[in-house]
GUVO-880971 format. One record per residue (C-alpha): residue in one letter; x, y, z. Coordinates in pm, 1 decimal. Example, Ala and Ser with C-alpha at 12.3 -4.5 7.8 and 13.67 -1.06 7.14 Angstrom:
REM residues 2
  res        px        py        pz
    A    1230.0    -450.0     780.0
    S    1367.0    -106.0     714.0
//
This chain:
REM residues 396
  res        px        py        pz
    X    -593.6    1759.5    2654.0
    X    -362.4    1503.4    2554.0
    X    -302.3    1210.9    2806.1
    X      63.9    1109.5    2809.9
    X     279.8     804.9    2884.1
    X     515.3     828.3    3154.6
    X     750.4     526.1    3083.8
    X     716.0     349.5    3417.2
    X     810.0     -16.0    3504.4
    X     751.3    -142.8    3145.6
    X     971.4    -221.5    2839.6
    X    1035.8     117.2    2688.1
    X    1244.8     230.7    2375.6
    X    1604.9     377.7    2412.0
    X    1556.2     770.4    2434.8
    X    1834.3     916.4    2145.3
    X    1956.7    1238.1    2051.8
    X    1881.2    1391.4    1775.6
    X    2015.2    1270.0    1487.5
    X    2318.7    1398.9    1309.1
    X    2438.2    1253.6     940.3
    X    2101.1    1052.1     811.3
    X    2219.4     708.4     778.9
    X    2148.2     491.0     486.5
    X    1841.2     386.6     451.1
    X    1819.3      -7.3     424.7
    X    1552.6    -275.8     370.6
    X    1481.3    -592.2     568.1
    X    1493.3    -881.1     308.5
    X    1164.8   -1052.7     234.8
    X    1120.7   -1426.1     258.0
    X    1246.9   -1652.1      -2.2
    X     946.1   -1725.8    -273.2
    X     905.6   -2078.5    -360.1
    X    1014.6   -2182.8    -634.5
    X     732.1   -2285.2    -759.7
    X     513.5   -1956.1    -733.8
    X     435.0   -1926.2   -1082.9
    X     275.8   -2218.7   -1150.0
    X    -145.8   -2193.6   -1211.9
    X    -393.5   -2480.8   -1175.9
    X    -444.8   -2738.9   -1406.3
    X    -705.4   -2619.8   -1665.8
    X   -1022.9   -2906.1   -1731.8
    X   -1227.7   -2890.0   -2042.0
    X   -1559.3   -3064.3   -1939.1
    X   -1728.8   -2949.2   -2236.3
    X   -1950.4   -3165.7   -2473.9
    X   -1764.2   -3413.8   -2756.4
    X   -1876.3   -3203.7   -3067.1
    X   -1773.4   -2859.4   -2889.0
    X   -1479.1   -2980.7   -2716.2
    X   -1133.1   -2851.7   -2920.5
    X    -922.5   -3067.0   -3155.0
    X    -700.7   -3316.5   -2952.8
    X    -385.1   -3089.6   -3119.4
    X    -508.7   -2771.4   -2999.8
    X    -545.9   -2900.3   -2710.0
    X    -174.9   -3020.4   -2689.5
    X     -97.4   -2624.7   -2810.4
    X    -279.7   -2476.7   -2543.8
    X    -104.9   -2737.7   -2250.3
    X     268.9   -2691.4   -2426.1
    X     219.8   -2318.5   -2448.0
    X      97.3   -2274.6   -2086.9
    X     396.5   -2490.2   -1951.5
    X     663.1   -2293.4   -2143.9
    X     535.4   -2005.1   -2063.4
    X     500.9   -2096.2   -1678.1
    X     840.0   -2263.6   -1685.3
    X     954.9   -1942.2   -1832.9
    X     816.6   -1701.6   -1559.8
    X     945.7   -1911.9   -1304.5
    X    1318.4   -1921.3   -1480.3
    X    1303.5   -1554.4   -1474.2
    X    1223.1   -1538.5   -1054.5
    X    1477.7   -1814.7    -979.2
    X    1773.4   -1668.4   -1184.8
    X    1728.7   -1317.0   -1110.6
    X    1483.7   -1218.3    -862.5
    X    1155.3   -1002.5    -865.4
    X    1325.6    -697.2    -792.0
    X    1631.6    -743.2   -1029.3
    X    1441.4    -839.8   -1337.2
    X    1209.9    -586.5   -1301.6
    X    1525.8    -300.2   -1235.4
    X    1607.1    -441.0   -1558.0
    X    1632.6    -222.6   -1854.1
    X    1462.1    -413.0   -2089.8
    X    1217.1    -551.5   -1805.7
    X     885.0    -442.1   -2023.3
    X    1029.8    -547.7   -2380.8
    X     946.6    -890.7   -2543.6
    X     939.2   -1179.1   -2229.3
    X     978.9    -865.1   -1957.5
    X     627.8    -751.6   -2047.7
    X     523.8   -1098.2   -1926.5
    X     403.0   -1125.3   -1583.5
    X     147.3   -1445.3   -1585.1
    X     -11.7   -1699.0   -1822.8
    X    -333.8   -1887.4   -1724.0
    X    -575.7   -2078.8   -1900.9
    X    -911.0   -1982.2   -1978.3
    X   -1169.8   -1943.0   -2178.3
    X   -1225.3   -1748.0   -2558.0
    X   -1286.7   -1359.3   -2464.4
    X   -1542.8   -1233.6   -2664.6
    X   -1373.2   -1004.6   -2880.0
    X   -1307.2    -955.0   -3223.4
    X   -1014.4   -1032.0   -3390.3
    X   -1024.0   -1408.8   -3303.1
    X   -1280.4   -1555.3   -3618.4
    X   -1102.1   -1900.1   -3591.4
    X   -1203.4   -1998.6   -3221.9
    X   -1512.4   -2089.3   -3113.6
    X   -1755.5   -1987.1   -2837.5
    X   -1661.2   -2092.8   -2510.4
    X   -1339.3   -2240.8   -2640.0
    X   -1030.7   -2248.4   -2404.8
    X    -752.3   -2023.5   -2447.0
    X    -457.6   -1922.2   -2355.6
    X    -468.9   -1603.0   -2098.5
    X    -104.0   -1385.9   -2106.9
    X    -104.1   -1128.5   -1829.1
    X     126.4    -844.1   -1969.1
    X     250.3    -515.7   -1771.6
    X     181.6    -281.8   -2134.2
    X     -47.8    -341.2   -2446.2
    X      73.4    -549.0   -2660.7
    X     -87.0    -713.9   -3046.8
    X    -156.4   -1052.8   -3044.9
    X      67.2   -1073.1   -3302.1
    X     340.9    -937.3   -3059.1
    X     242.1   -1121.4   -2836.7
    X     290.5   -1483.1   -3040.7
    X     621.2   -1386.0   -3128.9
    X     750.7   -1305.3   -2826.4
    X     589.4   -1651.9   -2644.2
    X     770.2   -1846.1   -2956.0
    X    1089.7   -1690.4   -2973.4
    X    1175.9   -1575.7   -2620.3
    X     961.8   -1820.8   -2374.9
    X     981.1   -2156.6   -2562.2
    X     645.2   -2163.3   -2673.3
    X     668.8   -2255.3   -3038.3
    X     287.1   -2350.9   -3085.5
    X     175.4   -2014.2   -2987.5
    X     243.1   -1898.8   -3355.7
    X     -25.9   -2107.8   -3470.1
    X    -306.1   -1905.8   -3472.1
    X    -535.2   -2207.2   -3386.9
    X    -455.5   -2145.2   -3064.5
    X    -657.3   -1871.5   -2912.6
    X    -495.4   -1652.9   -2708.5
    X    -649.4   -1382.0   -2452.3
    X    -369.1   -1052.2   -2414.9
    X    -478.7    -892.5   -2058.8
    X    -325.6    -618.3   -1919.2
    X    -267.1    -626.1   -1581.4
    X      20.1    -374.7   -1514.4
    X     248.0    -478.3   -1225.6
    X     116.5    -739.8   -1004.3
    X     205.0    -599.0    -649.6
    X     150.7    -837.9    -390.7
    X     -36.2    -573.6    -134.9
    X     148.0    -275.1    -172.2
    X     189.7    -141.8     161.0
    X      64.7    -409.0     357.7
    X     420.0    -540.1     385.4
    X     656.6    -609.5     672.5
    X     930.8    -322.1     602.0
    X    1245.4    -230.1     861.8
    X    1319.5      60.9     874.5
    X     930.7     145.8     876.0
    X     847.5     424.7     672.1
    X     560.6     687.3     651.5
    X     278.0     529.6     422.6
    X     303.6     220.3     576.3
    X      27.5     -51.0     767.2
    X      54.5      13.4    1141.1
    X    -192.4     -44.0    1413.2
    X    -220.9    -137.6    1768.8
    X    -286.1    -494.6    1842.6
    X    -588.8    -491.1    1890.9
    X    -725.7    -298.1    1625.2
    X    -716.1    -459.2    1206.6
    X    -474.6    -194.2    1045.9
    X    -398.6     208.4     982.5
    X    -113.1     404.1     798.0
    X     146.1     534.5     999.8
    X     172.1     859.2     908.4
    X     540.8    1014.2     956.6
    X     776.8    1058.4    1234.9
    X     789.6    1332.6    1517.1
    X     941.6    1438.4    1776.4
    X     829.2    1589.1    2153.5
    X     847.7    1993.1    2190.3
    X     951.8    1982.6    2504.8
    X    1091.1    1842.7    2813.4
    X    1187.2    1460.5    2748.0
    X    1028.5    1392.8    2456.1
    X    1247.7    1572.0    2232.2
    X    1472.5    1340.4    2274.3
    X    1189.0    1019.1    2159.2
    X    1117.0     958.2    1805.7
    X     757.6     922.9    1779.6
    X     554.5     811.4    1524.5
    X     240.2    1011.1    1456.5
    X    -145.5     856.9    1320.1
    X    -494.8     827.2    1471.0
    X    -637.2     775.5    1805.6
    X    -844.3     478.2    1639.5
    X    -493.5     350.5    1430.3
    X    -250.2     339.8    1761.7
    X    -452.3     391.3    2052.3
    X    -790.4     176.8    1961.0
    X   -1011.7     442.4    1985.6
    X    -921.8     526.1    2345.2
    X    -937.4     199.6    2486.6
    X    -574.0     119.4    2457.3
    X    -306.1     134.0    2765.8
    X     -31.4     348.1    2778.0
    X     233.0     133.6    2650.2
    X      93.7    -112.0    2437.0
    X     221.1    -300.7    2157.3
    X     205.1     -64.4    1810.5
    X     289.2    -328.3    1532.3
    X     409.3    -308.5    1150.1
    X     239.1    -425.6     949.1
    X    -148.6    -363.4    1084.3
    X    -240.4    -703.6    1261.9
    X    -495.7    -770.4    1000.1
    X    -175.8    -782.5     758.6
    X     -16.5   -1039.6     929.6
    X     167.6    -786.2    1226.9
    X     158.3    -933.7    1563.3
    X     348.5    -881.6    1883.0
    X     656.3    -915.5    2030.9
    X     768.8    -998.5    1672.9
    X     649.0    -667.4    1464.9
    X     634.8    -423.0    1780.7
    X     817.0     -82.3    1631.0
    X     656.6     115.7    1910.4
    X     442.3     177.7    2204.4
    X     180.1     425.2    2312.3
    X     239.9     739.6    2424.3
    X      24.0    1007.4    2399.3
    X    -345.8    1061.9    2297.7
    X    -584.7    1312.3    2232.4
    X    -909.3    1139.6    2397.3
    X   -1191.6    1107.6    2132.5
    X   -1510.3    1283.1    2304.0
    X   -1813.4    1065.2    2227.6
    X   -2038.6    1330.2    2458.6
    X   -2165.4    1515.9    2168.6
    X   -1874.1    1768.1    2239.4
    X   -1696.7    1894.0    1929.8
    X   -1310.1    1717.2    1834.0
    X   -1086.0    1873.5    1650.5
    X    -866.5    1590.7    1608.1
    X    -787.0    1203.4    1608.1
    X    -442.3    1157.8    1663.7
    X    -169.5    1012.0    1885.0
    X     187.2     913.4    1905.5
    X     354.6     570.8    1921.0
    X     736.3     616.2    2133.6
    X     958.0     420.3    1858.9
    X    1270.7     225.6    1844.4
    X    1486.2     428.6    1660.7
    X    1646.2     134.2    1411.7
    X    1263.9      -0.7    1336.2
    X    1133.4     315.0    1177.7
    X    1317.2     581.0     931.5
    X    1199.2     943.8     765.3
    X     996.2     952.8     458.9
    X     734.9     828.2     296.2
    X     693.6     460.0      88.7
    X     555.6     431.3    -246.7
    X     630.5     138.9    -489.8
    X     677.0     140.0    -879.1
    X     778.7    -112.6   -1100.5
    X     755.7    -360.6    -854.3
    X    1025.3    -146.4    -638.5
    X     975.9      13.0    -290.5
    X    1114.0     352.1    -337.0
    X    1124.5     655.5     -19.9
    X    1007.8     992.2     -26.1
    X    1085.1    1302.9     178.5
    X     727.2    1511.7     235.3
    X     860.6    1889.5     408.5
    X     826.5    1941.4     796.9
    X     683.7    2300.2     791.3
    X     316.8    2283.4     794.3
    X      76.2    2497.1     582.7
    X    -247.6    2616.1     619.8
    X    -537.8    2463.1     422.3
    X    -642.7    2626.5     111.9
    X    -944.0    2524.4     -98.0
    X    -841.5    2442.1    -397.6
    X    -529.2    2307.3    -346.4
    X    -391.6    1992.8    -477.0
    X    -298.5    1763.6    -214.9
    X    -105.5    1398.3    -206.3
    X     -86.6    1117.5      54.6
    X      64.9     792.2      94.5
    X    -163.4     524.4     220.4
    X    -182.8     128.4     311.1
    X    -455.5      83.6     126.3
    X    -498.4     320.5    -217.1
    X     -94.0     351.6    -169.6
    X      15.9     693.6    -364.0
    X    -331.3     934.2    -448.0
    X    -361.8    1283.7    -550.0
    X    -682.1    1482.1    -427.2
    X    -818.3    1817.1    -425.4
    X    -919.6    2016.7     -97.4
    X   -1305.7    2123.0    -127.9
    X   -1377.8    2197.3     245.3
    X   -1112.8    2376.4     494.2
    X   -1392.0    2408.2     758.4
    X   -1613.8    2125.2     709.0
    X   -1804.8    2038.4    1036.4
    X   -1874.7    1620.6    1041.2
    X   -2020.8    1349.5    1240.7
    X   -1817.6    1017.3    1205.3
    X   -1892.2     652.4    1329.4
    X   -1664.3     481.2    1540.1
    X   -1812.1     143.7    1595.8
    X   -2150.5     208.6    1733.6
    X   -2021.3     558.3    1909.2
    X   -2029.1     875.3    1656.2
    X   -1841.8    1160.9    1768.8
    X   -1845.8    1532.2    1585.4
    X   -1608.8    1734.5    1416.5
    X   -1557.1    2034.1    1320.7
    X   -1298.6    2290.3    1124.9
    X   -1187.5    1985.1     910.7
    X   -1051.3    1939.4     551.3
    X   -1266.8    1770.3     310.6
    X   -1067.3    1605.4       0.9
    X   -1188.1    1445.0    -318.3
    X    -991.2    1257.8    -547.3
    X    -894.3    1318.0    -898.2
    X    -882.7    1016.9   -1126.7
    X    -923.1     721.6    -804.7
    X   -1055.3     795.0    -513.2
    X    -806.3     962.9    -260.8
    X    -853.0     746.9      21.2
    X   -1005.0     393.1     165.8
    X   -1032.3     227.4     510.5
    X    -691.1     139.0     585.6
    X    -536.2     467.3     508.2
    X    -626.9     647.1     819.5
    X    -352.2     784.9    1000.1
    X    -164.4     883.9     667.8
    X     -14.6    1245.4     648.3
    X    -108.9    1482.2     394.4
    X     124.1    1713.7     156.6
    X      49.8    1976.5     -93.3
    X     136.9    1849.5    -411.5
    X     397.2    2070.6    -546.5
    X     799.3    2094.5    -485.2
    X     760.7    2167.9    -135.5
    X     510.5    1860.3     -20.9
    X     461.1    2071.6     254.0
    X     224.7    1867.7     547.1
    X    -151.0    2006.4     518.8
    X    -349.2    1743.9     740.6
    X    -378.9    1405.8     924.9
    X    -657.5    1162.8     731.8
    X    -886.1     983.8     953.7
    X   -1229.2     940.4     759.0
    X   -1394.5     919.7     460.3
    X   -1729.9     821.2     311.4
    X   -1913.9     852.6      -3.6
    X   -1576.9     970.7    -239.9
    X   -1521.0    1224.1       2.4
    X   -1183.3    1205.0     248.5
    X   -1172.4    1397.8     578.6
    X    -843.0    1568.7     784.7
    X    -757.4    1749.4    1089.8
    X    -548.6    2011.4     998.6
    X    -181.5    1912.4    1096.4
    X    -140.5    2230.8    1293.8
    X    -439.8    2166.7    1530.9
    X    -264.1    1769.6    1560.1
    X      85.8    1950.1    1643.2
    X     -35.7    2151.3    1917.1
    X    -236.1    1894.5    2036.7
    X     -37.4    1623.3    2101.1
    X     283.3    1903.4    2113.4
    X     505.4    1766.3    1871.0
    X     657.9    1900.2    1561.8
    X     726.4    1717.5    1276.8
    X    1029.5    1482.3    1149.0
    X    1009.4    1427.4     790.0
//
């Protein structure tokens, strides 16, 4: 049986009817990047006389690496990460660009004229590009004339976008997706908003994830702090709190099957909105999952939005798995759980517990609650089971 929070004598969110018209949804504005983020650590060549390179390539490789740097950092100050890469032509010529180092040689073909060990040039680019490309667009779009000599070696490595911790980020209105926790736990997902079934709590939005993400694996106290991000991602309280504790299903340690690992946090409405976060292109972007659950079906592709492994796709092998799980040094058993395994990546990784599961297909209609994994493998409860449980229905 769930154990509840009554709302007595402590700092509580404003109950609020439900809503009518969605309002915009909006973003808190990051902090401002220094100006100089861009810029990479001087490069030392400590090598012997006779293998050391040419004083001029030398030069090259120091005049290329400071246009290009200069160049990168031009880009941020004038327009912004998120403008330039809304951009258009973000991933043609200099847009493809996201970093320049210095290095050493890689040992490849298609660089006869440098020799073992020698330092180079390192481009980090968003898309494959030639070499060839590649000089042209450092000489004729970043400044970097001396990159056309092909004396100067130059290593093309593609790194896609760089995200800096997708989903690990401070974000108001909090989405589904996004790092949660308690504060005294490291971090979870949150996993969507819901709302009470009956009495009072139909009029609280709640937010839903595990026992062990909002509720510390039942040590926590009705009413504590619920954070965002995770604290391990920076989240700490008064200053992140979105929520506080409100209900729990108790974890049974006896040896006693669980079913589930859930609870609710009792939001502030403005801190936390519907959907779920995913980010491309550098860009946050919002999601609406379905609020009608399904039941599990083997088979069945299935999608989730996590801290850690962010957007995944997975397919259900298990819809009645019995499990033993660790918490800590306590292991507690499950049973009539989902197993998942990913596709291409793995579906899941610590951090994403607490994120909300969909069927993949037009309808992303909620399938289970992720709270495990090991060896490849993810585990659920089924969503129903965490519904009647904690006797909520969903708000997505």
């Amino acid at each position: 049986m769930a154990e509840e929070y009554e709302g007595k004598e402590l700092e509580i969110p404003p109950e609020q009817e439900p809503p009518g018209e969605e309002a915009e949804v909006r973003f808190e504005a990051e902090p401002e990047r220094p100006a100089a983020a861009m810029r990479a650590l001087a490069f030392a060549a400590e090598a012997a006389p006779e293998a050391a390179p040419t004083a001029e390539v030398s030069d090259a490789l120091t005049s290329v690496f400071q246009a290009v740097a200069a160049a990168l950092e031009a880009q941020v100050e004038a327009e912004g990460i998120e403008a330039f890469t809304e951009a258009e032509d973000r991933l043609e010529g200099a847009g493809n660009v996201v970093g320049v180092g210095m290095g050493y040689v890689d040992e490849q073909p298609g660089q006869p004229s440098a020799e073992p060990a020698a330092p180079a040039i390192n481009l980090y680019v968003v898309e494959a590009m030639s070499e060839e490309r590649a000089r042209r667009v450092l000489a004729d779009q970043m400044g970097a004339e001396a990159a056309q000599d092909e004396q100067v070696p130059l290593n093309v490595l593609v790194t896609g976008e760089i995200e800096a911790q997708p989903h690990r980020f401070r974000m108001r209105p909090a989405p589904g997706g996004i790092s949660v926790g308690h504060v005294r736990i490291t971090a979870g997902t949150l996993g969507c908003l819901a709302r009470g079934r009956s009495g009072d709590r139909t009029r609280r939005r709640l937010i839903l994830s595990n026992n062990h993400v909002l509720a510390n694996s039942n040590a926590a106290g009705f009413g504590d702090s619920i954070v965002q991000p995770g604290p391990t991602d920076g989240g700490i309280s008064p200053r992140d709190r979105i929520a506080i504790l409100e209900r729990f299903v108790p974890l049974d340690f006896s040896g006693a099957a669980n079913l589930v690992d859930c609870a609710t946090g009792w939001a502030w409405p403005d801190r936390v909105q519907v959907g779920q976060v995913f980010v491309r292109n550098g860009l946050r972007r919002i999601f609406r999952t379905g609020a009608t659950p399904i039941p599990c079906q083997r088979e069945m592709l299935v999608g989730k939005s996590g801290r850690t492994t962010q957007l995944t796709q997975g397919r259900i092998i298990d819809c009645n798995a019995t499990i033993r799980v660790r918490y800590g040094a306590r292991t507690a058993l499950f049973r009539d759980q989902i197993s998942i395994r990913g596709l291409s990546v793995p579906f899941s990784a610590g951090g994403d517990s607490g994120s909300l599961i969909w069927s993949w297909d037009p309808r992303r209609a909620p399938v289970g609650l992720l709270f495990a994994g090991g060896g490849g493998f993810t585990f659920a409860n089924k969503i129903q089971h965490v519904l009647d449980a904690l006797d909520i229905r969903l708000e997505t």
